[in-house]
Each structure stands twice: as C-alpha cells, then as structure tokens.
N, C-alpha and C positions, 0 to 999 in steps of 0.2 A: 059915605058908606051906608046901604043897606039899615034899616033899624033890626030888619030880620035877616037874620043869619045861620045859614044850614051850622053845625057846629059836630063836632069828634061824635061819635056814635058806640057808647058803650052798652053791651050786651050781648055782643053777636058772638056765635059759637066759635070758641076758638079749637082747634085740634091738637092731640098731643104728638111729636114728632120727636126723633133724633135731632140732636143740633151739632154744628160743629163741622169744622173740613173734613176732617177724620177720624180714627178710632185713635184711644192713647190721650191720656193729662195733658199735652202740651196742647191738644185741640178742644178741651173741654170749653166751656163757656157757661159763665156767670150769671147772676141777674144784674152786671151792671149792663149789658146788653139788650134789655128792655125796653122796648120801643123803638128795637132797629129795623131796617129793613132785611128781609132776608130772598134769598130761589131755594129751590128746588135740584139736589145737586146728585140724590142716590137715593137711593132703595130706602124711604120712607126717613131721609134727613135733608134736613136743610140749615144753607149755612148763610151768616153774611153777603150781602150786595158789594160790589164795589162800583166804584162810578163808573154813570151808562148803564146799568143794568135795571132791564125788565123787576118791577117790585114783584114779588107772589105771596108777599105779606109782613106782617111785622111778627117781633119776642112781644108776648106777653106774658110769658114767666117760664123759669129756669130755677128746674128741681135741683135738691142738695145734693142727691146723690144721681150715680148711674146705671147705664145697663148696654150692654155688651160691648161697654168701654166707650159710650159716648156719653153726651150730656142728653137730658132730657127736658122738655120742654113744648112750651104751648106757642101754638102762629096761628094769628089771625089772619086770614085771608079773605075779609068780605068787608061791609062796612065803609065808614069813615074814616078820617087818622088828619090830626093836626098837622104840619109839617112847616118848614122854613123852605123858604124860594132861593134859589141858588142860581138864577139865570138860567144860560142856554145850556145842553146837552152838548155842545161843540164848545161853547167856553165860557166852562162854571163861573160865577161870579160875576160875568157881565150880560144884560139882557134883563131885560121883565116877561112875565108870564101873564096869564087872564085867563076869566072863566073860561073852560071847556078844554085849555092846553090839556093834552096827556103827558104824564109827567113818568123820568126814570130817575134812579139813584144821582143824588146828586153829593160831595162831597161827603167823604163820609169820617166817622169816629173810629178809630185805630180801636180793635180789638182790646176788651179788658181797660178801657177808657169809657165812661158811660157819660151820656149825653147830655149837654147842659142847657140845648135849648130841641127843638124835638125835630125830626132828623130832614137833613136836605133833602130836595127834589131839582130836578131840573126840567124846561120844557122841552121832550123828547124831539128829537133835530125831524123823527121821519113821524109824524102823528097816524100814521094808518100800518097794518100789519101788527099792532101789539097784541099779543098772547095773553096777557097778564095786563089790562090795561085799566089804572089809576086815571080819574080823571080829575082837575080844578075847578069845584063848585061852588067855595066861597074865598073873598080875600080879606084880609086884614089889612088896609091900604092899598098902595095902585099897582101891586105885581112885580115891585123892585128884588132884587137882592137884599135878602134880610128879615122879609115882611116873611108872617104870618101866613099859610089859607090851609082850607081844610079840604083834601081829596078823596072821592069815593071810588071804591072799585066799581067797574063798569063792564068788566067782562067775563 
C-alpha cells in the first residue's frame, strides 16, 4: 500500500435539497441516513440509491424539521467519500475492483437503518456513458469485497 494516500475530502459545498421518495411522514428521512448515497428523483429532491444506481451524491445532514411536507436536507455532490467495495455491478459481493473502476450503488442499508461501515460501491458492469460518474482513486488493500477506498467525483 501507497505511504500516500488520496483520503475523504471534507469541505466541499454541499447543497440543501428535499429528501425523501415523497411527500408525507412515512417518506421523511432522518439523519441516521447520513452518509448514504442518493439521485436525483424531482423538482429539487432527492432520495436514496438502490443497487446499480448512478451515485449524484451523498446525505450530509438531515434537518429536524420540514417544509412542504418533505424532509430537508444537505447532498454533497462533488469531492471525495470513503466507501466499502462490494464487487461487481452484476454480482455484489463477488469480484475486486482497482484504481480508476467507476463505481455505482452497491448494496445498500434499508431506510431508517444507519450505516455501520460507510456505504458500498460496486465496479460499474458498463465504465463509459455515466452521468454522474464516481471514480476509485485510492484502496485500502487489493480491491476485495470488504476493503476500504476512497472515490472521487469525475464528472
């Protein structure tokens, strides 16, 4: 391993947005949701990734209250972001990844469950045409399922 290592990049402007699938309590979202991945889903909201899914950024915080019945809240979409390797896009959990893979949503944490190691990727099956494209600049061991790296946006 590298002695030098690109590492998570805290500072970068994050934006405030609606969060949440929909309007209504039962869509709201918390901050144990913090540090998930999220798209791009409506009219200045954005909710949860589910596996396979282009990242368009992460929660980095989730106000107490609301406004016109959604949750409110901040997504970073530029930067760096620590994550866990999850193998391939075709089948989570088996496969290693390496610098430069572009990586999508890889397993994710059930809504209102908050994450306990920081959140999966997987190496994306098609690497060219991403919209939103995450790439793998540093690893923490050899690109296994499990390990550590840290992804910067690229697009």
């Amino acid at each position: 391993m590298a002695k030098f290592q690109m590492k998570e990049l805290i500072g970068t402007e994050p934006v405030t947005a609606r969060l949440g699938s929909a309007s209504g309590s039962a869509n709201y979202l918390t901050d144990v949701e913090i540090g998930k991945p999220v798209k791009l889903i409506g009219d200045s909201l954005y909710n949860l990734t589910a596996v396979g899914d282009q990242i368009e950024g992460f929660i980095t915080a989730v106000e107490g209250y609301t406004a016109d019945d959604f949750s409110i809240g901040s997504v970073n979409s530029q930067g760096r972001k620590r994550v866990t390797l999850d193998g391939l896009q075709a089948t989570p959990g088996t496969g290693t990844c390496a610098v430069g893979d572009y990586v999508v949503t890889g397993t994710v944490v059930a809504k209102g469950t908050a994450l306990t190691v920081p959140p999966k990727v997987c190496k994306a099956t098609t690497q060219t045409g991403m919209y939103f494209a995450w790439r793998i600049v540093s690893l923490e061991g050899s690109g296994a399922v499990g390990q550590y790296a840290v992804i910067e946006r690229v697009s």
